[in-house]
Wavefront OBJ file of the C-alpha trace (Angstrom):
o trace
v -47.378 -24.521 9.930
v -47.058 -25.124 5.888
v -45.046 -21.749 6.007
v -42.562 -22.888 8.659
v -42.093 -26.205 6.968
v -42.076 -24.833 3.382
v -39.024 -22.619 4.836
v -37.138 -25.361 6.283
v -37.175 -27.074 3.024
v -36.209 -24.347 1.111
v -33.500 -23.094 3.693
v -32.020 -27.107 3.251
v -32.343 -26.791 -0.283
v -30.056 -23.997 -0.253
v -27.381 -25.593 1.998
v -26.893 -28.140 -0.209
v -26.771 -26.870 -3.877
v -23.776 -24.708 -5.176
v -24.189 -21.395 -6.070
v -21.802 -21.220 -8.643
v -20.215 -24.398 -10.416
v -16.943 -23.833 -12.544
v -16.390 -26.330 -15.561
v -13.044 -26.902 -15.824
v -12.702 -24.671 -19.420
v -13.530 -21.303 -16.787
v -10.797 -18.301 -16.665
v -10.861 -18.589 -12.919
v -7.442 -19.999 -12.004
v -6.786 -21.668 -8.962
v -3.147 -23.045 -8.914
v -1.811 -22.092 -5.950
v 1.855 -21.458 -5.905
v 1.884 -18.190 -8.547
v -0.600 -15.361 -8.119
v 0.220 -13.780 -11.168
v 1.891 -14.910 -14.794
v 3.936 -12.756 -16.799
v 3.763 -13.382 -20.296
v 7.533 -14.855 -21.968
v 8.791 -11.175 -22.589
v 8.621 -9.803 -19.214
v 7.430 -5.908 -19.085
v 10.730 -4.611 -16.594
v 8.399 -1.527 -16.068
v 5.621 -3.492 -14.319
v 7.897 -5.647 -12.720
v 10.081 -2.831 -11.408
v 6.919 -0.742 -10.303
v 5.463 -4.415 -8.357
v 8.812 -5.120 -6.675
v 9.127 -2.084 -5.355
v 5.657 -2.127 -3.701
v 6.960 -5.234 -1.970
v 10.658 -4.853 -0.979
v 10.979 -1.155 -0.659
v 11.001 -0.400 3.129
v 13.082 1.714 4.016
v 11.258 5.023 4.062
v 10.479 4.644 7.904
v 13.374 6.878 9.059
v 12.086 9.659 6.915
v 8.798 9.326 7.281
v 8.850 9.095 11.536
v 11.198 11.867 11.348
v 8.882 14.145 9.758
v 6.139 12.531 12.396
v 8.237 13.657 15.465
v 9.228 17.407 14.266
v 5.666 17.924 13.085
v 4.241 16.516 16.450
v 6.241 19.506 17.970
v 4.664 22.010 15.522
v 3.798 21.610 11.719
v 5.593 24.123 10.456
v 8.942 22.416 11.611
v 7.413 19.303 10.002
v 7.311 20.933 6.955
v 11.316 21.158 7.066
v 11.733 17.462 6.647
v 9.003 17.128 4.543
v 9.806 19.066 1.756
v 13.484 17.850 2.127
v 13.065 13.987 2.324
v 9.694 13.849 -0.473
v 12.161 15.508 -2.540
v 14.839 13.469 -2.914
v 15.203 9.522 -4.650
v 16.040 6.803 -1.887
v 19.636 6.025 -1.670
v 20.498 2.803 -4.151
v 21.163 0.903 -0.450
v 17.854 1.665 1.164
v 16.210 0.433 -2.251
v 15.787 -3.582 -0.988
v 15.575 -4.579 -5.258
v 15.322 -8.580 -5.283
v 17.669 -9.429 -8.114
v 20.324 -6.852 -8.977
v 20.324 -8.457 -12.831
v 17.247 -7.295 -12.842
v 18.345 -3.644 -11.425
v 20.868 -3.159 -13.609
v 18.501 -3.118 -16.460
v 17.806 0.568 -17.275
v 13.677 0.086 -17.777
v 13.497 -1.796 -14.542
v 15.709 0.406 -12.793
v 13.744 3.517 -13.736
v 10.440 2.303 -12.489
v 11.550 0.724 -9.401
v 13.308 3.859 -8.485
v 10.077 5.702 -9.528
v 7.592 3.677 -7.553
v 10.189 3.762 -4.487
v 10.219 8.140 -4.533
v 6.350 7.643 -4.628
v 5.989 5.452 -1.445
v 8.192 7.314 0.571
v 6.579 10.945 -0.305
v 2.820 8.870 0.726
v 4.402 7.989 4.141
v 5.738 11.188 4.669
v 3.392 13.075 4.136
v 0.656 11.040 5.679
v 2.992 11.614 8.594
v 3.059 15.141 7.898
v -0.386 14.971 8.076
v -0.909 12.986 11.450
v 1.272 15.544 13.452
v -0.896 18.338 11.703
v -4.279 16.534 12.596
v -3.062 15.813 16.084
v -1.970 19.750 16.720
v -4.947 20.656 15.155
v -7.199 18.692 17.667
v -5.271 20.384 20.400
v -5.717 23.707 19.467
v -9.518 22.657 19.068
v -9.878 21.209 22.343
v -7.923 24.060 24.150
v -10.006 27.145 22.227
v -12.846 24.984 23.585
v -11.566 24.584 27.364
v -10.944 28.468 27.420
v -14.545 29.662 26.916
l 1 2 3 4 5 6 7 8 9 10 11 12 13 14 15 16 17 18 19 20 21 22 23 24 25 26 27 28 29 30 31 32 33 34 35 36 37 38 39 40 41 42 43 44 45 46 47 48 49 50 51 52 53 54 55 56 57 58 59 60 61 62 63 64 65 66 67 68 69 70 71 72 73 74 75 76 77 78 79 80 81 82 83 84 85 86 87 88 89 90 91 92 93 94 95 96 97 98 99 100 101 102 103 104 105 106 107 108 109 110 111 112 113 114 115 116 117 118 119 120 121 122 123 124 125 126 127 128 129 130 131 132 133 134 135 136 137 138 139 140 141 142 143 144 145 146
């Protein structure tokens, strides 16, 4: 009985203090209409490399077309593939913010960059679903024969 009652206390001493307290001098921010601060002198590079992780979308076309042909075998896949990881998106598919900002030859660069880099991920993830999913289907069928 002392142990049941000794764990009710405890378990309503827990409820009701605060694990952690933060004086108002602590780094934690919590101001909740910027997620980030850039310092006065903006670093274009960083900024480039972080708006194109947001606004560049337009790699879909490439990367479902390499999906479909390597559905229908992965060696046609590979066609695509090669072709579309290997070329920069075109300037209209980019999706920049602020085109003073793209016309600045740092930010340009690394927006650019960051933009090849997403759309060779998605392709050839996609590359890699059709091979899985052929893959799986010669497995099963080997297996079905015997």
């Amino acid at each position: 009985m002392k142990v049941l009652f000794f764990a009710c206390v405890l378990s309503l001493i827990s409820l009701s203090i605060s694990a952690q307290d933060f004086a108002p001098d602590s780094s934690v921010s919590t101001k909740k209409e910027q997620l980030y601060t850039l310092a006065p002198t903006e670093n274009l590079s960083v900024k480039g490399q972080i708006d194109a992780e947001r606004n560049y979308k337009k790699y879909k076309g490439a990367a479902t077309g390499t999906l479909i042909a390597s559905l229908v075998s992965p060696l046609i896949g590979l066609i695509p593939a090669i072709a579309t990881s290997a070329t920069t998106p075109k300037i209209q598919n980019l999706g920049y913010p602020d085109e003073a900002l793209f016309n600045q030859a740092e930010y340009h660069s690394n927006y650019t960059r960051k933009a090849k880099k997403i759309k060779q991920k998605k392709v050839w993830t996609n590359w890699g679903i059709g091979f899985g999913v052929n893959l799986a289907l010669v497995l099963v069928i080997a297996a079905g024969g015997n």
